[in-house]
N, CA and C atoms as an extended XYZ file, in Angstrom:
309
Properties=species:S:1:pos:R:3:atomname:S:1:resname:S:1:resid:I:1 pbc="F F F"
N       -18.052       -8.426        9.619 N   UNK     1
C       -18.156       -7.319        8.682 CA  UNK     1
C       -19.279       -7.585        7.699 C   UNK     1
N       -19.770       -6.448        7.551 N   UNK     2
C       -21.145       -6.741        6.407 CA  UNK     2
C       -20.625       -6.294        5.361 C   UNK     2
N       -21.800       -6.321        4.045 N   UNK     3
C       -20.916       -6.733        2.482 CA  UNK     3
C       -21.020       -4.911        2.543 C   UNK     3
N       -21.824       -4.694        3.138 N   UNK     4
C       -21.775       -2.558        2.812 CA  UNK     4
C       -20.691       -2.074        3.513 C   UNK     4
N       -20.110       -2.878        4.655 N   UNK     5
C       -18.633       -2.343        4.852 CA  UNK     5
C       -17.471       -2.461        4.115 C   UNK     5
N       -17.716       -3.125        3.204 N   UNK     6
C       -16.732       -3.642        2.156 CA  UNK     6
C       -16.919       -3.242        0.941 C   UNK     6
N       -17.803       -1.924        1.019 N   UNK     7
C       -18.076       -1.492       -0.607 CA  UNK     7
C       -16.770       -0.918       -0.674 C   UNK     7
N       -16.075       -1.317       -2.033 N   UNK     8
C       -14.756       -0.373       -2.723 CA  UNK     8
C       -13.629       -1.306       -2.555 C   UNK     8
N       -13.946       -2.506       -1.649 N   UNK     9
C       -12.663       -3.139       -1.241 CA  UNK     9
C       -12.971       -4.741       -1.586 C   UNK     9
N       -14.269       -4.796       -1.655 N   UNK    10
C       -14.248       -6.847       -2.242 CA  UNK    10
C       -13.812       -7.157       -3.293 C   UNK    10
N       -13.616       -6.423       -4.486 N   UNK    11
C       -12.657       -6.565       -5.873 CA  UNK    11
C       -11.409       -7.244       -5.324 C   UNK    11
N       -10.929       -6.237       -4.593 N   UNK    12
C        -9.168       -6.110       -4.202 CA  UNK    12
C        -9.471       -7.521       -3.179 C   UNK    12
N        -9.876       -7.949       -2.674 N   UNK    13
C       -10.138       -9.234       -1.627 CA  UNK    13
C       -10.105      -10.464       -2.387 C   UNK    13
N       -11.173      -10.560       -3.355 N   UNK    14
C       -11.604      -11.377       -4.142 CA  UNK    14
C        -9.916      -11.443       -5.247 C   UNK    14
N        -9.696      -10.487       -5.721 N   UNK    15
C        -8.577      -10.674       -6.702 CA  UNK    15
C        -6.966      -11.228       -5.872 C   UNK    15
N        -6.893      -10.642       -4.298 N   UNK    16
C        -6.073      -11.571       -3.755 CA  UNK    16
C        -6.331      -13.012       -3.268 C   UNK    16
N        -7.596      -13.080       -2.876 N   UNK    17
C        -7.704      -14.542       -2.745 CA  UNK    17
C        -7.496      -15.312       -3.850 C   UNK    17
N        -8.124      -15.272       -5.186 N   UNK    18
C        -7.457      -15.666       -6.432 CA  UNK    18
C        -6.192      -15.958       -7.065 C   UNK    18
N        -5.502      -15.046       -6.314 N   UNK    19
C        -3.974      -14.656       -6.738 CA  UNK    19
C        -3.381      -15.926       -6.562 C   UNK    19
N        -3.563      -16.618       -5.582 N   UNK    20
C        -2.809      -18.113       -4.583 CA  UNK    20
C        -3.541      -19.084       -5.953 C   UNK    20
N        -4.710      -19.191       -6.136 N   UNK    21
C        -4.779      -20.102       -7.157 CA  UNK    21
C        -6.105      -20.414       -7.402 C   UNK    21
N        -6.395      -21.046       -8.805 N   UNK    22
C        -7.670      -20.788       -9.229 CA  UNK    22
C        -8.589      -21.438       -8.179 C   UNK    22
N       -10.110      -20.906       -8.172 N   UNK    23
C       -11.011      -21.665       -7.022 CA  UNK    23
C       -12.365      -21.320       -7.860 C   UNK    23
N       -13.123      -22.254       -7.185 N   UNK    24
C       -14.888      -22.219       -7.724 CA  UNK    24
C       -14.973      -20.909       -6.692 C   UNK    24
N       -16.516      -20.439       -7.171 N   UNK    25
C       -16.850      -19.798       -6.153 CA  UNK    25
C       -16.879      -19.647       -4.715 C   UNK    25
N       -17.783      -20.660       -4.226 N   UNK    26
C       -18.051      -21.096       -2.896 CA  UNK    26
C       -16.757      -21.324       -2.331 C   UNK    26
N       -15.745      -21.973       -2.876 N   UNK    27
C       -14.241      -21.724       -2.233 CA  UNK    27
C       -13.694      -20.439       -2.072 C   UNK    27
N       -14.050      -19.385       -2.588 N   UNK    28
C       -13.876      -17.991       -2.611 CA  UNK    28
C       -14.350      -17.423       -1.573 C   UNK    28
N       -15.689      -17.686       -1.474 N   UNK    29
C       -16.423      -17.547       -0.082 CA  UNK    29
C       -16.007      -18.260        1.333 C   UNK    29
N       -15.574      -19.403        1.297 N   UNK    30
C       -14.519      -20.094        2.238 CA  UNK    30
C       -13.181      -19.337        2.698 C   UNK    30
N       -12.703      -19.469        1.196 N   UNK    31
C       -10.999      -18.664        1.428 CA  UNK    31
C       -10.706      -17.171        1.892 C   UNK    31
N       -12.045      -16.472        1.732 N   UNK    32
C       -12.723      -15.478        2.272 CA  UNK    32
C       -12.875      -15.033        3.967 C   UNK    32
N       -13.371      -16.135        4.343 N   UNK    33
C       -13.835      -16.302        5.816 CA  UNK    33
C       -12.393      -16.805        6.453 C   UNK    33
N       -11.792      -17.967        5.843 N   UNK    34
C       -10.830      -18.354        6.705 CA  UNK    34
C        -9.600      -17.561        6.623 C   UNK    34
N        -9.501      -16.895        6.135 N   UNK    35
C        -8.041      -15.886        5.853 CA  UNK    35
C        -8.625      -14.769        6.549 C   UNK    35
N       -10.197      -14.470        6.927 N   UNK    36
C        -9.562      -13.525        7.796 CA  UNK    36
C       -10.285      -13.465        8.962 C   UNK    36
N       -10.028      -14.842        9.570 N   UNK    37
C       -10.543      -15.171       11.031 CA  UNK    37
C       -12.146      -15.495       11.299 C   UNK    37
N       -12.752      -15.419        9.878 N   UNK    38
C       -13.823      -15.799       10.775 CA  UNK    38
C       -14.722      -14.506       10.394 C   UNK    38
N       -14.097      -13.162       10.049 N   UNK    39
C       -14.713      -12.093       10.032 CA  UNK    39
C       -15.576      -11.614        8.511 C   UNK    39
N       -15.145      -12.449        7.802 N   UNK    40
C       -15.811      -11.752        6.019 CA  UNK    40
C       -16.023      -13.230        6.297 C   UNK    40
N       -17.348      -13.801        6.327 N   UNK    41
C       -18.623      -14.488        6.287 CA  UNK    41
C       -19.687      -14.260        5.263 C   UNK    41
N       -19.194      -13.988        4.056 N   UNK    42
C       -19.960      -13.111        3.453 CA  UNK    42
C       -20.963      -14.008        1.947 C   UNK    42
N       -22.160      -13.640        1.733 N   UNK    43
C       -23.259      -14.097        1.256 CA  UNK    43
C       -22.832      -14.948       -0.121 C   UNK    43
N       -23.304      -15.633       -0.843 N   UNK    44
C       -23.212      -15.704       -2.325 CA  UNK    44
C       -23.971      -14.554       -3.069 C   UNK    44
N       -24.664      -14.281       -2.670 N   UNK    45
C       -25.429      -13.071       -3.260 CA  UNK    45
C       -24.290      -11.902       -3.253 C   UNK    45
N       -23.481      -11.553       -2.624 N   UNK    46
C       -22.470      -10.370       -2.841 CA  UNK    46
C       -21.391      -11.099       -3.139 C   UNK    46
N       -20.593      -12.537       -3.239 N   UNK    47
C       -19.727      -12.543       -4.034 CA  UNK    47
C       -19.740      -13.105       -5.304 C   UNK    47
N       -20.623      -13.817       -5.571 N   UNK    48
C       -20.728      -14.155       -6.926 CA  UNK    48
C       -20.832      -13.217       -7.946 C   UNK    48
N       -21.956      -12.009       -7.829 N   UNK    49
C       -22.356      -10.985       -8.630 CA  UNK    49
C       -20.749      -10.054       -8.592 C   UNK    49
N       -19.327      -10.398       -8.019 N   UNK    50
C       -18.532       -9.560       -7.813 CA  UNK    50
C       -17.459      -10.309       -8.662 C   UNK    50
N       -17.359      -11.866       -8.795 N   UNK    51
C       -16.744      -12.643       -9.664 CA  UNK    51
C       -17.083      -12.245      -11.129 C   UNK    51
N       -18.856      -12.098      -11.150 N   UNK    52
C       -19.246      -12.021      -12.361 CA  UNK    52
C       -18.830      -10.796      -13.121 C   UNK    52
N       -18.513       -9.692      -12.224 N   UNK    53
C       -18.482       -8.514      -12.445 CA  UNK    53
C       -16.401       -8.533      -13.128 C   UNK    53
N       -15.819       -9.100      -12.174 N   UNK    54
C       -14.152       -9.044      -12.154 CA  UNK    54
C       -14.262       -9.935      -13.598 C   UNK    54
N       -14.997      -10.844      -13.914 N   UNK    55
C       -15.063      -11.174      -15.467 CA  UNK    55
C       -15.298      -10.725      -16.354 C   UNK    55
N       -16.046      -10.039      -16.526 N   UNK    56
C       -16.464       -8.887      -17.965 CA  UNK    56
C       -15.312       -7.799      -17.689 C   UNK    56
N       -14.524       -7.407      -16.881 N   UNK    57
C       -13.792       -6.466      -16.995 CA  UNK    57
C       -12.924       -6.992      -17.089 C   UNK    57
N       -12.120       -8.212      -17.377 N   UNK    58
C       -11.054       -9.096      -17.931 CA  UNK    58
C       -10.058       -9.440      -16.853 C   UNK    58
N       -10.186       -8.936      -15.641 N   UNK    59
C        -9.691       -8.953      -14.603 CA  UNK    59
C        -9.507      -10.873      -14.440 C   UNK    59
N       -10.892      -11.508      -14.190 N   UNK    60
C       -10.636      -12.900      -14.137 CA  UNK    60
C       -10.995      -13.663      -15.272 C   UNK    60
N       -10.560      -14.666      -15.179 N   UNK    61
C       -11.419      -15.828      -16.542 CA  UNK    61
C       -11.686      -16.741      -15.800 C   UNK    61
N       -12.505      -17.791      -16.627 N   UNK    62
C       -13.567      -18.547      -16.108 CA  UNK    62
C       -13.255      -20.099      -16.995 C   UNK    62
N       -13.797      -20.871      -16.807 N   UNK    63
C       -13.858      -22.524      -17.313 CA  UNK    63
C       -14.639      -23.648      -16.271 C   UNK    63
N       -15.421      -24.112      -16.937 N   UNK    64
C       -16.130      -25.154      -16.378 CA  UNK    64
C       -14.803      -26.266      -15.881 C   UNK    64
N       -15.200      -26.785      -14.458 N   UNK    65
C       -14.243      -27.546      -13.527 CA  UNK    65
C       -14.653      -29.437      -14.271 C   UNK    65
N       -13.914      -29.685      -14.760 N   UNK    66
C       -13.585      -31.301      -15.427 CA  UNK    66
C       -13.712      -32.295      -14.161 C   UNK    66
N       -13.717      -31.774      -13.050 N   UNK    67
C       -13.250      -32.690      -11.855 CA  UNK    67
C       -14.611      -33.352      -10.944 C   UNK    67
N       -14.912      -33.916      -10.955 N   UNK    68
C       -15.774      -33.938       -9.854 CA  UNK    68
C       -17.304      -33.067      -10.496 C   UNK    68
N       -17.554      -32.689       -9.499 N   UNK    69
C       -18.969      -31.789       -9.850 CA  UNK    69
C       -18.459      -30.843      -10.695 C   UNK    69
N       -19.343      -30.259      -11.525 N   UNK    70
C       -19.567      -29.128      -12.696 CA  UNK    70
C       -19.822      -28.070      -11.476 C   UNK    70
N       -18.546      -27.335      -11.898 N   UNK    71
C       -18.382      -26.052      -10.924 CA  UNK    71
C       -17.591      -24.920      -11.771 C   UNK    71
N       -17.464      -23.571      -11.920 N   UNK    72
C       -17.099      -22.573      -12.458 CA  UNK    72
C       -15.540      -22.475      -11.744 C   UNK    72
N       -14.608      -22.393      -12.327 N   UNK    73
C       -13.291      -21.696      -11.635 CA  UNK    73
C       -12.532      -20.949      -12.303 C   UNK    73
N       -12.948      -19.925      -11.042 N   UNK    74
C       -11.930      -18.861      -11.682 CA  UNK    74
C       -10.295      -18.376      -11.532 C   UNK    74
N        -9.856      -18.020      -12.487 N   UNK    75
C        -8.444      -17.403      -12.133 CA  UNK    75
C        -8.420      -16.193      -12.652 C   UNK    75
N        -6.943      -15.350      -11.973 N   UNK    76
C        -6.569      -14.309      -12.461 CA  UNK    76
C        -5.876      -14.020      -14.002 C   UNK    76
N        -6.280      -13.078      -14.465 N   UNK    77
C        -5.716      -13.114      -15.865 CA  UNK    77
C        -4.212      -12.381      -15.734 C   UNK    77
N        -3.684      -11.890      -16.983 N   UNK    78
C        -2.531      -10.831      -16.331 CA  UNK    78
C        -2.664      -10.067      -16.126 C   UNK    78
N        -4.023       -9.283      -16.798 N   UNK    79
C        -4.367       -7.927      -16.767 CA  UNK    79
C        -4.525       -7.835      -15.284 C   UNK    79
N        -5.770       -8.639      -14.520 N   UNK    80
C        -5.892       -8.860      -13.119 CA  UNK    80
C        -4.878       -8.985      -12.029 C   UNK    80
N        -3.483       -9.886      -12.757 N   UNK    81
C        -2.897       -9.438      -12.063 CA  UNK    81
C        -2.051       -7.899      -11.913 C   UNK    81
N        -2.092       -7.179      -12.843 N   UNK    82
C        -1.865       -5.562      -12.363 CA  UNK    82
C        -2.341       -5.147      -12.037 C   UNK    82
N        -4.255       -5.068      -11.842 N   UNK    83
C        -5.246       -4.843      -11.272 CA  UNK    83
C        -4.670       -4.664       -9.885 C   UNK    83
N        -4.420       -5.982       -9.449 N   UNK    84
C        -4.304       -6.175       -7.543 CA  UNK    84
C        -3.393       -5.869       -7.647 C   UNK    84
N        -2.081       -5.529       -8.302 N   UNK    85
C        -0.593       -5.024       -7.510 CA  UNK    85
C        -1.319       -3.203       -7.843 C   UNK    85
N        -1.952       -2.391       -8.376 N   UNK    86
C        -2.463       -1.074       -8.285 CA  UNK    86
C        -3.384       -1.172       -7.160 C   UNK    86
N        -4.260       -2.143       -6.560 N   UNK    87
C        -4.821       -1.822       -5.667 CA  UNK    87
C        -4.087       -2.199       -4.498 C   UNK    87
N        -3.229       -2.671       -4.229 N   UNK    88
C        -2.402       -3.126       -2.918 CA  UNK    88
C        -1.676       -1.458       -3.169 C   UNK    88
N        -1.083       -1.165       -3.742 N   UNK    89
C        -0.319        0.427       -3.693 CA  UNK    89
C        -1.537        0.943       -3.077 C   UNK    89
N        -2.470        1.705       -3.612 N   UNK    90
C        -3.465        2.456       -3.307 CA  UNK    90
C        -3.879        1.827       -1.412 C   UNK    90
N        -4.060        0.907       -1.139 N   UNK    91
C        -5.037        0.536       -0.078 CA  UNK    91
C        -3.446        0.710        0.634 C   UNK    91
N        -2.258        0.455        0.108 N   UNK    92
C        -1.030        0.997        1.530 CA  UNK    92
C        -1.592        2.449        1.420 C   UNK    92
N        -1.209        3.135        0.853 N   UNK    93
C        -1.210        4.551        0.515 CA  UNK    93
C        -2.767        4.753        1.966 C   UNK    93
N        -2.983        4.623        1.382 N   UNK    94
C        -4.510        5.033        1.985 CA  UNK    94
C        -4.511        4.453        3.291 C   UNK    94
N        -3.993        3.194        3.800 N   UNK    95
C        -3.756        2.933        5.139 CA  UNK    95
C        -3.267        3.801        5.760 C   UNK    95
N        -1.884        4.103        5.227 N   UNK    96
C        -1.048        5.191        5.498 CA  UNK    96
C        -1.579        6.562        6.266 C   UNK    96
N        -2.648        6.886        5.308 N   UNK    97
C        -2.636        8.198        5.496 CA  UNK    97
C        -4.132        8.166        6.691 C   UNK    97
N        -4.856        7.162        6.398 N   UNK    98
C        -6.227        7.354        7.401 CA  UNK    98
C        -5.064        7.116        8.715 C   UNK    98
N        -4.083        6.248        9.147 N   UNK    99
C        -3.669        5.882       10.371 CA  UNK    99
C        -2.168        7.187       11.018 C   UNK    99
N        -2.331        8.154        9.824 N   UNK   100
C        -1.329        9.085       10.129 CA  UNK   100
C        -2.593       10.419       10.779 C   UNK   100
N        -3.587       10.108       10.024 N   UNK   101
C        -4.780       11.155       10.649 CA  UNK   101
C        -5.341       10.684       12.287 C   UNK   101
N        -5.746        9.083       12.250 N   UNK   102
C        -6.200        8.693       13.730 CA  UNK   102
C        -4.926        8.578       14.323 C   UNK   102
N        -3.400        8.075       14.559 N   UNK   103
C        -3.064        8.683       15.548 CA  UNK   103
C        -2.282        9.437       16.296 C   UNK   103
């Protein structure tokens, strides 16, 4: 899948992969690919600018990683987490109804 097939839906991706527990970026991009087979392979250039973005809207917060290498990790805030339980409603809803139209 390319990052333009995923316009409207990498928020809601990014905020469930988060959900399980805080991660640097590049683990985002990992936890990304391996949760869903192999298929969202997707750039730092489209997920970072999407972390950066889920931060100014209070959705995630941020802190420099104490551990090892100086790395950014993010988690979900609370607000974020109502964020992703409104977009999991909406994306059933909407499953729903595109798969009641195809078949």
């Amino acid at each position: 899948m390319t990052a333009e097939e995923l316009k409207g839906h990498l928020d809601a991706l990014i905020l469930a992969i988060l959900a399980r527990e805080p991660l640097h970026g590049y683990a985002v991009i990992e936890a990304l690919k391996s949760r869903s087979g192999g298929k969202l392979s997707l750039p730092e250039g489209t997920v970072y600018p999407a972390l950066h973005r889920l931060e100014r809207s209070g959705f995630l917060a941020s802190e420099w990683s104490r551990n090892g290498r100086k790395r950014r990790v993010y988690r979900l805030t609370n607000r974020g987490e109502r964020e992703l339980g409104l977009r999991r409603e909406r994306w059933r809803e909407f499953t729903t109804t595109i798969d009641a139209v195809l078949t």
